[in-house]
Structure formats: structure tokens, C-alpha cells
DSSP file (Angstrom, degrees, kcal/mol; ACC not computed):
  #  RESIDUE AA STRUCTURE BP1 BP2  ACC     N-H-->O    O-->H-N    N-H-->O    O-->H-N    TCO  KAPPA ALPHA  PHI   PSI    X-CA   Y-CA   Z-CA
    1    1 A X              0   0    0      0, 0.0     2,-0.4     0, 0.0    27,-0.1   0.000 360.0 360.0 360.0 135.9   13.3   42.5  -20.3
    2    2 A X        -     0   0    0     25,-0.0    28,-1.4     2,-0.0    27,-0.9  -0.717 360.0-170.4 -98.5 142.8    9.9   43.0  -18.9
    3    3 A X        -     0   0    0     -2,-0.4     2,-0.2    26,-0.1    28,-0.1  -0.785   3.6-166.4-122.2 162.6    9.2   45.6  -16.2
    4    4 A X        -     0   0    0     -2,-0.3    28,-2.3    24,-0.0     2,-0.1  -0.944  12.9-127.1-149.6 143.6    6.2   45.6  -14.7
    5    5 A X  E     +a   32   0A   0     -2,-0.2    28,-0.2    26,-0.2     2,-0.1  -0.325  21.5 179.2 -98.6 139.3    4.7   48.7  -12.2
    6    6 A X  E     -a   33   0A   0     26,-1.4    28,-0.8    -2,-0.1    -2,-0.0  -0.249  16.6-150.6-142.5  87.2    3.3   48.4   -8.8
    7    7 A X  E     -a   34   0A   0     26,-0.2     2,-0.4    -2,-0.1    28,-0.2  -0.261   6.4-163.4 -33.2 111.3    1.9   51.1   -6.6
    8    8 A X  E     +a   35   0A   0     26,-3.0    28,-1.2     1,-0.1    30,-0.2  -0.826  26.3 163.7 -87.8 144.1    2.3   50.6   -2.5
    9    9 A X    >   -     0   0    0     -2,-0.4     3,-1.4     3,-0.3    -1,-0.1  -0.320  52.0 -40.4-130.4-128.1   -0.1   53.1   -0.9
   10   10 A X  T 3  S+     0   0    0      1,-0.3    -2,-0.0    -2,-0.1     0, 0.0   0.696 121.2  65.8 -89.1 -18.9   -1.6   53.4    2.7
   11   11 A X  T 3  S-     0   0    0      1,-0.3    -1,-0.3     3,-0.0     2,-0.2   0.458  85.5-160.4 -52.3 -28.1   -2.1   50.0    3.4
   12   12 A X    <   -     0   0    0     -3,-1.4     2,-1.1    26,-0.1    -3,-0.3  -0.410  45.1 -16.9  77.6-148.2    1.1   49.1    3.4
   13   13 A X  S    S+     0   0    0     -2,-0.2     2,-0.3    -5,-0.1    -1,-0.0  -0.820  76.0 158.5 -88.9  99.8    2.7   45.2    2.9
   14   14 A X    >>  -     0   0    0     -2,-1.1     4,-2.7     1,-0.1     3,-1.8  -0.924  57.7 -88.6-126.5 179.0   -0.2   43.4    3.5
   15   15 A X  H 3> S+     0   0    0      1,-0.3     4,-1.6    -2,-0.3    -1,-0.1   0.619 125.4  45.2 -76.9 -18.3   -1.0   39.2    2.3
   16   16 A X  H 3> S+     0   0    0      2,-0.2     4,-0.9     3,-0.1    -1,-0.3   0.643 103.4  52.0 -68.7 -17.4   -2.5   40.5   -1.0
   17   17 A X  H <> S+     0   0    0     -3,-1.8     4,-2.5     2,-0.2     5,-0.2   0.830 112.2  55.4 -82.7 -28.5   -0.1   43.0   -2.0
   18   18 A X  H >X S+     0   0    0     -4,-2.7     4,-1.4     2,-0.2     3,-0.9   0.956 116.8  45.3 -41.4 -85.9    2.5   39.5   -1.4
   19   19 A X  H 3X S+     0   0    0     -4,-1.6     4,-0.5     1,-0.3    -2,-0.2   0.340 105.0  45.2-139.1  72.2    0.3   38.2   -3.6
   20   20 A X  H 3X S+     0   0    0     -4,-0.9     4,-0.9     2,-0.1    -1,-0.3   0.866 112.9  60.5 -88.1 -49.2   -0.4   40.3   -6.5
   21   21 A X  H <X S+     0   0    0     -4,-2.5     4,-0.5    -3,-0.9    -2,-0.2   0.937 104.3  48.0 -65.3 -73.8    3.7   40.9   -6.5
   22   22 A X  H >X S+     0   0    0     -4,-1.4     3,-3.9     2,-0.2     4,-1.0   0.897 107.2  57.6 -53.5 -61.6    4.2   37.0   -7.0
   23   23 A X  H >X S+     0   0    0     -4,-0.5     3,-3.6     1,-0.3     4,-1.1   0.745 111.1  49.7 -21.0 -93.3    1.1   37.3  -10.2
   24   24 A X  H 3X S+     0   0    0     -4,-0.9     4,-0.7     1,-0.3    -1,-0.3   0.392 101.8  52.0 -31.2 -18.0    3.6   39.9  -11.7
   25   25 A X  H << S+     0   0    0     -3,-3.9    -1,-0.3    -4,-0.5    -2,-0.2   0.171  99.7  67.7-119.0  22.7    6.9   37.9  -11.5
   26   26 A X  H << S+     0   0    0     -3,-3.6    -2,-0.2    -4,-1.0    -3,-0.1   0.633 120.5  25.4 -71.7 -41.0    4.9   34.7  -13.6
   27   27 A X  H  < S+     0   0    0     -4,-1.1     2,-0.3     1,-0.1    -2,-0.2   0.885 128.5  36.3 -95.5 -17.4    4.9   37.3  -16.5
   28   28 A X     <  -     0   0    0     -4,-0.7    -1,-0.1     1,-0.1   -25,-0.1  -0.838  54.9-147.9-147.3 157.4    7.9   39.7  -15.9
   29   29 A X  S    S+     0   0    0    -27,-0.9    45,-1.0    -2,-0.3     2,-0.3   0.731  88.8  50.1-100.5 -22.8   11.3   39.5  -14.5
   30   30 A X  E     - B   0  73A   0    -28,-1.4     2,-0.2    43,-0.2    43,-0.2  -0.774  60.6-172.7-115.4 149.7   11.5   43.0  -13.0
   31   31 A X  E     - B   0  72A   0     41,-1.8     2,-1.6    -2,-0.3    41,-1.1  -0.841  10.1-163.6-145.3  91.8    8.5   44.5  -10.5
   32   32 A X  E     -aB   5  71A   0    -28,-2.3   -26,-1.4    -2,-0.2     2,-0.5  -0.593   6.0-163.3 -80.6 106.2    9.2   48.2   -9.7
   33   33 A X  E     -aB   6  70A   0     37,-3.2    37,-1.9    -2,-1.6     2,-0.6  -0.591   4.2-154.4 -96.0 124.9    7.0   49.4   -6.4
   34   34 A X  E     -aB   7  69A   0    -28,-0.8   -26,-3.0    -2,-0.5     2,-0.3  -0.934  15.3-131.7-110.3 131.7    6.6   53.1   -5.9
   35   35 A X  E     -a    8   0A   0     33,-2.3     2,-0.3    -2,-0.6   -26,-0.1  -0.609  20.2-149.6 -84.1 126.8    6.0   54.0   -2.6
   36   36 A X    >   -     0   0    0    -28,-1.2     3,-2.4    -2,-0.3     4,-0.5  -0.576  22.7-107.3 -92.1 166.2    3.3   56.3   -2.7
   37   37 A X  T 3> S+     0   0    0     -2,-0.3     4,-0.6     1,-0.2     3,-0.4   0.679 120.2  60.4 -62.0 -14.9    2.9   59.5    0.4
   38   38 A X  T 34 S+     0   0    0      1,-0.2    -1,-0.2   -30,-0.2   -29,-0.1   0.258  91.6  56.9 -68.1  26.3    0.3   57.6    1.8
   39   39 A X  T <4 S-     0   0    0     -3,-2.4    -2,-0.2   -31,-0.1    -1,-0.2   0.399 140.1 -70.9-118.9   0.7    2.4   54.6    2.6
   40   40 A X  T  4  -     0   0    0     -4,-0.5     2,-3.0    -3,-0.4     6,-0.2   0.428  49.4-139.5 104.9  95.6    4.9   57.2    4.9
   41   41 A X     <  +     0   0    0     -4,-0.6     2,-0.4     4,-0.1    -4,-0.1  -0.366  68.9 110.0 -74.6  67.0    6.8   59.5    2.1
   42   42 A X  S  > S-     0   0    0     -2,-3.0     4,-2.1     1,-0.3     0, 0.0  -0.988  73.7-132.2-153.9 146.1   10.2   59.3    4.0
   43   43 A X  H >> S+     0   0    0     -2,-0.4     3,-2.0     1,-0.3     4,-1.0   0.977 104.2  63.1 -74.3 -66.7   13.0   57.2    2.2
   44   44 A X  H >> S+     0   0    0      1,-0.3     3,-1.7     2,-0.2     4,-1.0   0.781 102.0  48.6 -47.1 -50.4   13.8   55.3    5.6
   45   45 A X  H >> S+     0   0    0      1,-0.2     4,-2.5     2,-0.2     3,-1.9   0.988 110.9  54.5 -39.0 -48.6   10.2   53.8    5.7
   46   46 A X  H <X S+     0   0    0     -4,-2.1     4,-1.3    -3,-2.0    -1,-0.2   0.702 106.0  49.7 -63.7 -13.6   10.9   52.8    2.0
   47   47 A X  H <X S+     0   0    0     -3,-1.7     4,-0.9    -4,-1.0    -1,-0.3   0.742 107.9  55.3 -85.7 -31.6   14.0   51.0    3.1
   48   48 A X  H XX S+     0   0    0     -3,-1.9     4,-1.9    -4,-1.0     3,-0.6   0.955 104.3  51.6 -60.0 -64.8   12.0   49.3    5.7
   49   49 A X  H >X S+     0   0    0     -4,-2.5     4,-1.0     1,-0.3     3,-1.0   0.933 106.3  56.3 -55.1 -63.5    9.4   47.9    3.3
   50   50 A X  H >X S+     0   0    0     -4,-1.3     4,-2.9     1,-0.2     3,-0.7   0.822 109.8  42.7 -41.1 -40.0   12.2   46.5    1.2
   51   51 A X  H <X S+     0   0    0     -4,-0.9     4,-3.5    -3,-0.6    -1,-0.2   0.992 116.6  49.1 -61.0 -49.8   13.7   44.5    4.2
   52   52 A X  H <X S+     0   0    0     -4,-1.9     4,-0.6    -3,-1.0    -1,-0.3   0.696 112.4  48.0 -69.3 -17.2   10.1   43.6    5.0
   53   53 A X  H XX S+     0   0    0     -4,-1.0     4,-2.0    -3,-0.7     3,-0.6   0.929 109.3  54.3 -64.3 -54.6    9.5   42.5    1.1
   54   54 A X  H >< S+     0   0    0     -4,-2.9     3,-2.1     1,-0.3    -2,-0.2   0.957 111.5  47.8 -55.2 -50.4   12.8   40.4    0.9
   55   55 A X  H 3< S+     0   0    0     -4,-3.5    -1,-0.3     1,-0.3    -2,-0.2   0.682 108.0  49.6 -81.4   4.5   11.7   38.5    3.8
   56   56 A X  H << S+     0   0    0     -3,-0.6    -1,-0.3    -4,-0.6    -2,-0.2   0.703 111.7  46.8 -41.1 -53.3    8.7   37.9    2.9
   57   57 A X  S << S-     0   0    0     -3,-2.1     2,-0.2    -4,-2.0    -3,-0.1   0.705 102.0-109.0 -82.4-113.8    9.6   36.5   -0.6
   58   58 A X        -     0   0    0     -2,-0.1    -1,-0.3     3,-0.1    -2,-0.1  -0.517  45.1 -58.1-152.5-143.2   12.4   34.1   -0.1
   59   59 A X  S    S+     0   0    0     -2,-0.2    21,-0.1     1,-0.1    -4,-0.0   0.652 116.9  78.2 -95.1 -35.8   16.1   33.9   -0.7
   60   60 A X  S    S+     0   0    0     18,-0.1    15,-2.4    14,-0.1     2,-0.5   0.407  78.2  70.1 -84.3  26.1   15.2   34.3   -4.7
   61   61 A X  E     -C   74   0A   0     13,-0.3     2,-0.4    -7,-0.1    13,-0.2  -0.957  63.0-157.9-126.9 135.4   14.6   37.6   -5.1
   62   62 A X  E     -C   73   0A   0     11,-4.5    11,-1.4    -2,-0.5     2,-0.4  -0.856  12.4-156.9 -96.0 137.4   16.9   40.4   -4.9
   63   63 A X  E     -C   72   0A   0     -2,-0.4     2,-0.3     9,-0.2     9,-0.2  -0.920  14.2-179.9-126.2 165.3   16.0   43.9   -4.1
   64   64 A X  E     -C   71   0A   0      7,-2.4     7,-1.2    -2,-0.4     2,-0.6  -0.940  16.4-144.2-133.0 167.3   17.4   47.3   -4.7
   65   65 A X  E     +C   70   0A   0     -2,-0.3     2,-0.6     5,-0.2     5,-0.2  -0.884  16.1 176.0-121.4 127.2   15.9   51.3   -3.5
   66   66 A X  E >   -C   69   0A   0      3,-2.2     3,-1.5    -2,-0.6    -2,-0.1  -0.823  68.2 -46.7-123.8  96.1   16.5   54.1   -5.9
   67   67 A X  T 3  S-     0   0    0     -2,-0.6     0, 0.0     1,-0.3     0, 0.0  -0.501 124.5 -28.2  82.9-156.4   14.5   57.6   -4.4
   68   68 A X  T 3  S+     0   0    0     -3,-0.1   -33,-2.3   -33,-0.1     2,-0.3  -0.036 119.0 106.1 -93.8  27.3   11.1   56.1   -3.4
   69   69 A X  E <   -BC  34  66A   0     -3,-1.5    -3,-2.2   -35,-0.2     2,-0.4  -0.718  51.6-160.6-117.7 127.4   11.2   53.4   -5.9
   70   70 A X  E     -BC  33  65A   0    -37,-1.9   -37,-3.2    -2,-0.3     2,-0.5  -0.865  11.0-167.5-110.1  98.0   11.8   49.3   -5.0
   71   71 A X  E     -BC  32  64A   0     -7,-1.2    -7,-2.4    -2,-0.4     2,-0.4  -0.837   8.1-161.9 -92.4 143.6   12.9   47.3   -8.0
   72   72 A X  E     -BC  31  63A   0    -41,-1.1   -41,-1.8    -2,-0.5     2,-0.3  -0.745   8.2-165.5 -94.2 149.7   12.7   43.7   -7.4
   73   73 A X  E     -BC  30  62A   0    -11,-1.4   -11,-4.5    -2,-0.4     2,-0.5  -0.906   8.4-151.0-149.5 113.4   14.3   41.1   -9.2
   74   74 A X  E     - C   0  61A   0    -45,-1.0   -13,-0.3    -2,-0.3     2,-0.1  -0.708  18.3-146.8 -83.5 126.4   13.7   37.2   -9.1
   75   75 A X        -     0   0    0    -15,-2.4     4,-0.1    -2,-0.5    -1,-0.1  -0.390   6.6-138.3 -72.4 159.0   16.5   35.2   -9.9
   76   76 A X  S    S+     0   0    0     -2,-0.1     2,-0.3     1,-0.1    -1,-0.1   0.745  87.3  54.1 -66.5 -41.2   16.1   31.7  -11.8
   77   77 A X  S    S-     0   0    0      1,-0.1    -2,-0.1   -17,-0.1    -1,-0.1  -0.887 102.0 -93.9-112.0 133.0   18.5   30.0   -9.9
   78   78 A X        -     0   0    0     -2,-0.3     2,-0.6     1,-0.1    -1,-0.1  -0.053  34.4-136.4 -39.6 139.1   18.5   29.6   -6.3
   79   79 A X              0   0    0      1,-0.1    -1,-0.1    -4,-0.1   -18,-0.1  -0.848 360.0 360.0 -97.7 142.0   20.6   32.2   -4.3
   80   80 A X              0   0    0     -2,-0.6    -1,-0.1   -20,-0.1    -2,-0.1   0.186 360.0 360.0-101.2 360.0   22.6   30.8   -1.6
């Protein structure tokens, strides 16, 4: 399975970090984003940017937060 790294910093979600994530899931199936202390070191932000990721992406991607870490994961098949 291919994992692939991503650093969020101070900038936050913004329409390149969209898409550079999408680059990364053409080659790899997993995208882990570590939230860095200039993106707001406090686990509830980090929970925020995931909400704000999923909707962002679509319906096919799932995501989960472990500590200050987001891995994403695109499914193949639509999710319903």
C-alpha cells in the first residue's frame, strides 16, 4: 500500500493544498497530513480541518485523526 506524507502549516486549507492532495492520491492510496504548530497545534482545530478536507473532496474519500495526524483514504468505488 502506498502512503504518502503531507505537511499542513500556517496557511491552512487553502485551493492548492486541495490540489496538491488530489496529485498524491493519482499515485498513492493513503495521504497522511500532519498538522504542523503553525496551522493551530490544538487537536480540536485538527478535527476541524478534517471536516473541512472531507467536504471539500467529495463523498470518496474517507477520513480518520490519530494525535495531530489526518490519514485520508480514497475509495475506488463510490460511497453512498
Amino acid at each position: 500500500m502506498a502512503i504518502s506524507n503531507i505537511q499542513l502549516g500556517k496557511q491552512g486549507i487553502s485551493d492548492n493544498f486541495i490540489k496538491t492532495l488530489k496529485n498524491h492520491f493519482k499515485k498513492h492510496e493513503l495521504v497522511k497530513i500532519h498538522a504542523l504548530k503553525s496551522a493551530g497545534h490544538d487537536k480540536e482545530n485538527v478535527k476541524e480541518y478534517c471536516k473541512e478536507l472531507l467536504d471539500k473532496l467529495g463523498k470518496n474519500y474517507t477520513a480518520r485523526v490519530i494525535g495531530f495526524t489526518i490519514v485520508l483514504k480514497k475509495w475506488r468505488k463510490k460511497v453512498r
